[in-house]
C-alpha positions in Angstrom: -0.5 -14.0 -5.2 -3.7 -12.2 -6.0 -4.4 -13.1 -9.7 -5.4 -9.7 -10.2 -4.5 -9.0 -14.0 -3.7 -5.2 -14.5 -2.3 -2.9 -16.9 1.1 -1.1 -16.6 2.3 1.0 -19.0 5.0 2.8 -17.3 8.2 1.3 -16.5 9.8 0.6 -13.4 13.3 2.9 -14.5 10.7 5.7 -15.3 8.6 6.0 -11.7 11.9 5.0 -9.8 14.3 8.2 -11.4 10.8 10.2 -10.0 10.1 8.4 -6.7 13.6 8.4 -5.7 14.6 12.0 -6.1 10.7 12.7 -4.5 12.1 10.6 -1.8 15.3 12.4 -0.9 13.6 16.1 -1.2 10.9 14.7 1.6 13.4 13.3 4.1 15.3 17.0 3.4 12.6 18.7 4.0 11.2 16.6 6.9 12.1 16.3 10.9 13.0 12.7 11.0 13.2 11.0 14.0 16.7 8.8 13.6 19.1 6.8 16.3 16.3 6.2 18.7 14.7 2.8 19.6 11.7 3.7 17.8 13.0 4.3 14.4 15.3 1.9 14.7 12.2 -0.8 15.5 10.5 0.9 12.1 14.1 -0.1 9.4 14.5 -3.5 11.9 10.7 -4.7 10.8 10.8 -3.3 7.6 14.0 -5.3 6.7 12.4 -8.4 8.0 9.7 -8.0 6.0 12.1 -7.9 3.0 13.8 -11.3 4.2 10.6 -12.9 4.2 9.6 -12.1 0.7 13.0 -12.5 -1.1 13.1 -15.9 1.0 9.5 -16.7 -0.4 10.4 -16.1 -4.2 13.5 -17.9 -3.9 12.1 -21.0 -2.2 9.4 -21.6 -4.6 11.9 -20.7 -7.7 10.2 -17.5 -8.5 10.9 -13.9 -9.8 11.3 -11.7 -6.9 9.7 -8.3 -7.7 11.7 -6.5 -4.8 15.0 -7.7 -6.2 15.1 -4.1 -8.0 13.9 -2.5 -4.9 16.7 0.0 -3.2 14.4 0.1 0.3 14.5 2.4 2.8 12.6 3.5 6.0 12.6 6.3 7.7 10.4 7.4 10.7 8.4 11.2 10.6 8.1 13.6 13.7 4.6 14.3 13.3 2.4 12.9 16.2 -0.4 14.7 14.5 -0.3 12.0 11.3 -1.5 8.5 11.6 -0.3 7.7 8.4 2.3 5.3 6.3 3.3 5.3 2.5 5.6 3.5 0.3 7.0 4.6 -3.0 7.8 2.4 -5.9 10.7 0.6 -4.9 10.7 -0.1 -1.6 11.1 4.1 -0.4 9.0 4.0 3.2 7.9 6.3 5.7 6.0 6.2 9.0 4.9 9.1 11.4 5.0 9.0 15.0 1.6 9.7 14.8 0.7 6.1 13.7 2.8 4.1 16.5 0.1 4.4 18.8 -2.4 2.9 16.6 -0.1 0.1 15.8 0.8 -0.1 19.6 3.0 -3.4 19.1 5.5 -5.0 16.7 3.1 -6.8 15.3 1.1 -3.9 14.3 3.7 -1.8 13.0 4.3 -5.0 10.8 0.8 -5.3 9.5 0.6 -1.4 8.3 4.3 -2.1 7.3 3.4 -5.3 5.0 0.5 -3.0 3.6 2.4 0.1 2.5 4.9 -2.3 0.9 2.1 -4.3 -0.9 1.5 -1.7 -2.6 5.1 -1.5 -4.3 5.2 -5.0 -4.9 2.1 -5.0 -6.5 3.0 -1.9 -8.8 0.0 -0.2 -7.9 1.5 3.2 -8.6 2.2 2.2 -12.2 -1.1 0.5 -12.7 -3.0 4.0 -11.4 -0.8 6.1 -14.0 -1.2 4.1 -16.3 -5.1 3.9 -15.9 -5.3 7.4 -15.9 -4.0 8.0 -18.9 -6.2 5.1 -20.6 -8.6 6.9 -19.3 -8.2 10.3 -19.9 -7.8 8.8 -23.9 -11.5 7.6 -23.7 -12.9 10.6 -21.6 -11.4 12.6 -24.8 -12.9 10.1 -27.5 -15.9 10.5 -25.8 -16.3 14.3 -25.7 -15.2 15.1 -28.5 -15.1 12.4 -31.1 -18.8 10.4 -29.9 -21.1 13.4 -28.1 -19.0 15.9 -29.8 -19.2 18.4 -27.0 -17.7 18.4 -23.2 -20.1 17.4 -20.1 -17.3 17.9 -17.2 -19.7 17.2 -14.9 -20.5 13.7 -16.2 -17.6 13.1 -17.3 -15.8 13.8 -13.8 -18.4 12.2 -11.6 -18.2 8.9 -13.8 -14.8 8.9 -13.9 -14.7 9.6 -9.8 -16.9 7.4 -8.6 -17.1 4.8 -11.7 -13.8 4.2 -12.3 -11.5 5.8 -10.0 -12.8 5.5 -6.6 -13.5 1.7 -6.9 -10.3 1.2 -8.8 -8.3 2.5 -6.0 -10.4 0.6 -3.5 -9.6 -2.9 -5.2 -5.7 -1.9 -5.1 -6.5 -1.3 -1.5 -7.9 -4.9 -0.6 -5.2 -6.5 -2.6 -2.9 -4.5 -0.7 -5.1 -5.7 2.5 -4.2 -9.2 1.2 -0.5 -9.1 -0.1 0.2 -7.4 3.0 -1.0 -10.0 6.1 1.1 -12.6 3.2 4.2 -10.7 3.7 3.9 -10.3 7.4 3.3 -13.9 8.5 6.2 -15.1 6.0 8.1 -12.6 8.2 6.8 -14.4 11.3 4.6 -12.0 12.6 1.3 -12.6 14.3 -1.6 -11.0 11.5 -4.4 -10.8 14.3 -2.7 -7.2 14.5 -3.8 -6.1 10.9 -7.7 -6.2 11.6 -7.0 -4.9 15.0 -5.3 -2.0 13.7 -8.4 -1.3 12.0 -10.3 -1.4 15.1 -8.3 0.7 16.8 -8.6 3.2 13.9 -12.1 3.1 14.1 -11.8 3.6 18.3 -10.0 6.5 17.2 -12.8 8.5 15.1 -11.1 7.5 11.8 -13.9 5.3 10.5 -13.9 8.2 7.3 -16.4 9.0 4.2 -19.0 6.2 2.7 -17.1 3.5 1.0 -18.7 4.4 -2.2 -17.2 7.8 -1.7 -14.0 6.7 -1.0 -10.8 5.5 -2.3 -10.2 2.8 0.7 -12.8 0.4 1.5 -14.7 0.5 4.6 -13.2 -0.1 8.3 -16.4 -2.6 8.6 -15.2 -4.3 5.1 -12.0 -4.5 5.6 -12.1 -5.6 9.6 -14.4 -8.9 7.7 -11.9 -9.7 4.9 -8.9 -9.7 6.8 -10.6 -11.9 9.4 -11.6 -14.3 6.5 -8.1 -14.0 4.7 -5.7 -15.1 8.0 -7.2 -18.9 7.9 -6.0 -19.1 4.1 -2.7 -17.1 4.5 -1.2 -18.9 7.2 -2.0 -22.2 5.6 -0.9 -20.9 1.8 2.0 -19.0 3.3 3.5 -19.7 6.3 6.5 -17.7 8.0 9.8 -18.7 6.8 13.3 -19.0 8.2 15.2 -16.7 6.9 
């Protein structure tokens, strides 16, 4: 949906028999917050999220990169964390802490569509595998080219060369891929760039953006306001 080539050396097999176990030692080591309306809200949008893609692909005769997903979401008792993550295939969490941030359904969909743009997308097997391309080059250069180590450059290029703005693009694509999702699932993506304001209301603007692995509040608030136009002509919501 992006046309974003990338490179992925690692396997889905491999960084699923990692995530998953991962997975299960968090949610055993976590206070979850389970049978109440709340998490129960978290698995209900989550799974309509799912519908919406798998009913995307197979409308438009298409590989559905979910189909290996074995998704599950789970809600933390941490009112302290205003955070979300996905593992590869489809392995969610949300803290409490977040919910007032999102405030509606509709925001709890647009972080939701996010976190699991990032899965779709791979992103965790593109980073690995970038690291390790470029940890090959950082060597070639140091030893085989210069012929002697400069951490400092060496670290500080890789950081804010090659890292930092790698990470950033996985984040606007995940920007992107996530209001997709969301509106295919039928919900209203004027949440996702008010999330971001309400982040920013909350003192979370964080570091420069060239210091930073996401881009800007500012930067995103502007994409995803030029994005919704396109994405709810491209990809309406479906039926599922």
């Amino acid at each position: 949906m992006s046309d974003r080539k990338q490179i992925k050396i690692f396997s889905d097999d491999y960084l699923y028999s990692k995530a998953f176990p991962a997975y299960e030692n968090f949610k055993s080591q976590t206070k979850l917050v389970q049978g109440t309306e709340e998490s129960q809200k978290i698995i209900d949008i989550g799974l309509n999220i799912r519908d919406g893609i798998n009913a995307y692909y197979k409308k438009n005769g298409e590989q559905d990169p979910t189909l290996n997903f074995q998704w599950e979401f789970i809600l933390v008792d941490d009112d302290q964390t205003k955070n979300a993550w996905c593992m590869p295939g489809g392995k969610i969490a949300f803290y409490t802490g977040i919910l007032p941030i999102a405030q509606n359904d509709d925001g709890i969909a647009s972080i939701m569509g996010h976190e699991i743009a990032h899965a779709v997308a791979r992103h965790s097997a593109e980073r690995m595998s970038t690291a390790l391309l470029v940890d090959a080059g950082q060597f070639a250069l140091e030893k085989l080219i210069l012929r002697q180590p400069l951490p400092n450059f060496s670290n500080q290029l890789r950081t804010y060369g090659l890292d930092l703005p790698f990470n950033r693009k996985q984040e606007s694509e995940a920007d992107y891929l996530g209001i997709i999702f969301s509106n295919l699932a039928g919900y209203n993506i004027e949440e996702s760039y008010k999330v971001w304001e309400r982040i920013q209301n909350s003192g979370g603007s964080g570091p420069a953006e060239f210091f930073s692995t996401h881009p800007s509040p500012e930067n995103r608030i502007k994409k995803l306001k030029e994005w919704i136009p396109e994405v709810r002509s491209k990809y309406p919501a479906i039926k599922t």
